[in-house]
C-alpha positions in Angstrom: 38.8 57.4 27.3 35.6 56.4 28.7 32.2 57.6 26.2 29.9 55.9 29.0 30.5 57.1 32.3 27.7 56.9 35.2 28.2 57.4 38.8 25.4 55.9 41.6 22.4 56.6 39.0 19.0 55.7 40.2 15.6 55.5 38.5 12.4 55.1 40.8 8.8 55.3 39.8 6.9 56.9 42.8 8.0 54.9 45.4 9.2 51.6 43.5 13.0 51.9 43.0 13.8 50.6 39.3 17.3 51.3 39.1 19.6 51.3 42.4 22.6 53.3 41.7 24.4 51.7 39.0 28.7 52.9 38.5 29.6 52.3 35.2 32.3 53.0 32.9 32.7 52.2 29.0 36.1 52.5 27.2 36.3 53.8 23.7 35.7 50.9 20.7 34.3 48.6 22.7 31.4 46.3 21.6 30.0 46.0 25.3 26.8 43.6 26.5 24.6 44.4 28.6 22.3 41.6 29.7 19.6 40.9 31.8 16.4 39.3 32.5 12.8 41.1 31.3 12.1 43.3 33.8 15.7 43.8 35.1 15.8 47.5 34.0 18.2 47.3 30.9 15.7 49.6 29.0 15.7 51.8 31.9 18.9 52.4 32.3 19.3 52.9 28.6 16.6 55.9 28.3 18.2 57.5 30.8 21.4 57.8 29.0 19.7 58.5 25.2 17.6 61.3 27.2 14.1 59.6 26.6 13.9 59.6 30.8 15.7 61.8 33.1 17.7 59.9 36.3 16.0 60.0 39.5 19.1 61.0 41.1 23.1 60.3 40.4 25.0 61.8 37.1 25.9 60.2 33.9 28.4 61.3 30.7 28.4 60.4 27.4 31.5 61.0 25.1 32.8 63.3 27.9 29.8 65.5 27.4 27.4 65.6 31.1 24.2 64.5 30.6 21.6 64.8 29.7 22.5 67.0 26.8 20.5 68.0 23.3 24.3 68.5 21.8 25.0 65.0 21.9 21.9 63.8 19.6 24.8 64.4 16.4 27.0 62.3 18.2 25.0 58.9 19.3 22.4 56.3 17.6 20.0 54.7 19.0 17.7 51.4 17.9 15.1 50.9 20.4 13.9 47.1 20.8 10.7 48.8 20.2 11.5 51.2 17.0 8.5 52.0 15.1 8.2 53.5 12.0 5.4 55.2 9.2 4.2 52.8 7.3 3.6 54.8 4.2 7.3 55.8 3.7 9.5 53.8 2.1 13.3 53.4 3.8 15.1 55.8 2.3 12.7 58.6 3.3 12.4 57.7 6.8 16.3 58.1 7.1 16.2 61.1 5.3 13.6 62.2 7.8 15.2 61.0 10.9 19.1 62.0 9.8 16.9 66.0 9.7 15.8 65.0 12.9 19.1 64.6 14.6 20.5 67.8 12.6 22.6 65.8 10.2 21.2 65.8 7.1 21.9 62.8 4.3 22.1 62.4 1.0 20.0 59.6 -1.2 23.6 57.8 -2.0 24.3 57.7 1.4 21.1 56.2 2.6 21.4 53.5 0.1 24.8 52.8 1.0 23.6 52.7 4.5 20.8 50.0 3.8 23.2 47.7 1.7 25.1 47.6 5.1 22.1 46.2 6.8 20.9 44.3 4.0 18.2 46.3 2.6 19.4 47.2 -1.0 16.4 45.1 -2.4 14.0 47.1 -0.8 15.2 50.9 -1.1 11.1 51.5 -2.4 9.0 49.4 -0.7 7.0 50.7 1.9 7.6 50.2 5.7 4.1 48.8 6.2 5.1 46.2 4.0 8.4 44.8 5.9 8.2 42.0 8.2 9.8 42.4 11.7 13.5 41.4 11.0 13.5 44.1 8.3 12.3 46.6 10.4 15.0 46.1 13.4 17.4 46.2 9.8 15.9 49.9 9.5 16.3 50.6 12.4 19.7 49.5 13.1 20.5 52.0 9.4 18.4 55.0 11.2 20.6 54.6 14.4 24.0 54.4 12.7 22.5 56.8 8.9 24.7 59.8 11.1 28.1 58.3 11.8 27.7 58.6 15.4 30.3 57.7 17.5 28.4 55.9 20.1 25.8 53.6 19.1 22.9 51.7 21.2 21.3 48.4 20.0 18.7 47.1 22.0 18.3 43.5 20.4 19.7 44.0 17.4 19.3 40.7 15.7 15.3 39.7 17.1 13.7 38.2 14.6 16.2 38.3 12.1 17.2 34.5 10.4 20.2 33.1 10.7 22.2 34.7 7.6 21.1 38.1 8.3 21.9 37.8 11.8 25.6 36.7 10.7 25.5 40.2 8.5 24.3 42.1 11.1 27.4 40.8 13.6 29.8 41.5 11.0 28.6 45.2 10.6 28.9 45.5 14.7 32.6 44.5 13.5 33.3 46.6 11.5 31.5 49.8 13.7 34.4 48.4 16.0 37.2 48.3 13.5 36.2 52.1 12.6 36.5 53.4 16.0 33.0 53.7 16.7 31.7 52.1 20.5 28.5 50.1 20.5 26.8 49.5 23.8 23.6 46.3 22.7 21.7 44.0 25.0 20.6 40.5 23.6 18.4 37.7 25.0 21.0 35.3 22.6 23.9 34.7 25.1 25.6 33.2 21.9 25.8 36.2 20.4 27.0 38.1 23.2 29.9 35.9 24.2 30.8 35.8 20.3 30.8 39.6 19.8 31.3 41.4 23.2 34.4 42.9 24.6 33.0 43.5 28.2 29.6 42.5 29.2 27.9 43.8 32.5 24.8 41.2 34.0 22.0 43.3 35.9 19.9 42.1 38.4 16.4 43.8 39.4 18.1 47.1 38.5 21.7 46.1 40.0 24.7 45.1 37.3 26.2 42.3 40.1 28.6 41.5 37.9 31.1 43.1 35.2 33.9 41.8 32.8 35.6 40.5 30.2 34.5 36.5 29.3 37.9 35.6 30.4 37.1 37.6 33.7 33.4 36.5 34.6 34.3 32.6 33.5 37.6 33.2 36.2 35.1 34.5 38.5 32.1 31.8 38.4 34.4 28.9 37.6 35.3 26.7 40.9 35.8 23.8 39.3 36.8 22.2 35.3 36.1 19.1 33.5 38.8 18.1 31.6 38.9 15.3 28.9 42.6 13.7 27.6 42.7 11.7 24.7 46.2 9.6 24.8 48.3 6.5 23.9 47.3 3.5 25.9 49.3 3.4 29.7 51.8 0.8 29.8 50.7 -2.3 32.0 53.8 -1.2 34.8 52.3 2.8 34.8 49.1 1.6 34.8 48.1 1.4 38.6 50.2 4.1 40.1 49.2 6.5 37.6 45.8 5.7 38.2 46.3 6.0 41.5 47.7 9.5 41.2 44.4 10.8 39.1 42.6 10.4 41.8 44.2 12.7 44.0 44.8 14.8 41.2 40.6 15.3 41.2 37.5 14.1 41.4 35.2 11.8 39.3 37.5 10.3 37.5 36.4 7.9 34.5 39.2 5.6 31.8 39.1 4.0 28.8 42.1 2.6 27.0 42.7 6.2 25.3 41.2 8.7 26.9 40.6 9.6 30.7 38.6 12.6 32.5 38.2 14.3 35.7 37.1 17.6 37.5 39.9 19.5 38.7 40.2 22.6 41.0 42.1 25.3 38.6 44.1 25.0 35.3 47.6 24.1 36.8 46.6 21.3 37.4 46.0 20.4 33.8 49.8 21.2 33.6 50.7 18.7 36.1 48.2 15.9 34.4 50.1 16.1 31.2 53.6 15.8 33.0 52.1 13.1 34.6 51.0 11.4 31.4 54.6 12.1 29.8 56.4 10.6 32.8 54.9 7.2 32.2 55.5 7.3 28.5 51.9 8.1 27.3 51.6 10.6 24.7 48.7 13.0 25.2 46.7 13.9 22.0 44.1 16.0 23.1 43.0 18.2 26.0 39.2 19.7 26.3 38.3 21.7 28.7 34.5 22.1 29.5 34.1 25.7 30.8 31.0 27.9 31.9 29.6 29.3 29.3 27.9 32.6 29.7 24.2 31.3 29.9 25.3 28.9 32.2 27.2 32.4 34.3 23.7 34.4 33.7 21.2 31.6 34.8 23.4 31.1 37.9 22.4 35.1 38.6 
């Protein structure tokens, strides 16, 4: 089942098109990425769907339901890159107040069981006004998921966070995952993307040109591979006509006594290398394939 669903939806301000018909479709317990540069329309197109601005033109659904649609405030979260709180309440009472908001009243225990998830159980009393900025996108990661909702949207969920609370923060995506739930998060850290993303989409000036799986996208932008062997030494009578073979095998292709590397045009011919290698008696030990990685996919955009 798809809980994101938008056909040809378009945003435009006046008569500056922001968003140009964008066809989308989002399965069921998938952690999907959405990336782009500033100013590509990411938030855009978010708002739209969490109701904050209404589509231009064009139709969207969320968990079946046509939007937009007040009923399906129970049934999503939302963490804003932007979320900002009031500074005289402490965290519990701003989900308290928020949870009210959405019609789904919570219970002190379950706030703080909430907070420990994000790794706020130190600070249940302390003001807002008093957290720095990774512990605020920690609130408001616990206000957007407080409900249980079934669809959950993180808009840079780990800015300005340090490295071990960013690692808890993945793990918690995980495990929203592992329970069923689907979360839909942009990031400007392509690490964290490849690393935790089932499908990721890459928009464009208010375009996604391109939609996948890593596997998919890296089949798509990859022409061409570098590929390292390390190996037994070639015997003196292979030497030459193996050689000789690597070359037309591929391209730039550079030998030591154990090891040799080249660029090749697809991965069968990896295959053929290493039957190659074990025809003249030379034991391969290692093969390492240097692939695009998905900053090197979204700077080519």
């Amino acid at each position: 089942m798809n809980v994101i669903e938008t056909k040809n939806l378009k945003k435009s301000y006046g008569a500056t098109p922001v968003i140009h018909g964008i066809d989308l479709a989002v399965e069921r317990g998938e952690i999907f990425g959405f990336l782009g540069r500033n100013g590509a329309g990411k938030s855009t197109f978010i708002n739209m769907l969490t109701g904050i601005i209404r589509p231009t033109s064009g139709c969207f659904s969320l968990l079946g339901v046509e939007g937009p649609n007040q009923r399906l405030k129970k049934h999503i979260g939302v963490m804003p890159d932007y979320s900002s709180f009031y500074n005289s309440m402490n965290a519990i009472k701003h989900l308290k107040f928020l949870s009210a908001l959405s019609g789904m009243p919570v219970s002190t225990a379950q706030c703080k069981a909430v907070l420990k998830m994000v790794g706020l159980e130190q600070d249940l009393s302390k003001k807002v006004g008093k957290f720095s900025f990774g512990m605020k996108k920690k609130l408001g990661i616990a206000q957007a998921i407080i409900h249980e909702p079934e669809l959950i949207f993180l808009d840079e969920p780990t800015s300005g966070m340090d490295a071990e609370s960013a690692l808890q923060i993945h793990q918690l995506i995980r495990d929203l995952q592992a329970s069923g739930k689907t979360v839909f998060m942009t990031s400007h850290n392509l690490f964290e993307v490849e690393k935790l993303c089932s499908t990721i989409a890459i928009m464009k000036e208010g375009a996604i040109v391109k939609k996948g799986s890593m596997e998919e996208l890296r089949s798509y932008y990859r022409s061409t591979l570098e590929v390292k062997f390390k190996h037994s030494a070639i015997p003196e009578s292979e030497a030459e006509n193996l050689y000789d073979w690597l070359e037309t095998a591929g391209s730039d292709l550079k030998t030591t006594a154990s090891s040799s590397s080249l660029t090749v045009g697809n991965e069968r011919k990896i295959a053929e290398i290493i039957r190659a290698f074990t025809k003249c008696q030379v034991d391969v030990f290692r093969v390492e394939v240097n692939e695009p990685s998905l900053e090197e996919m979204f700077l080519e955009e």
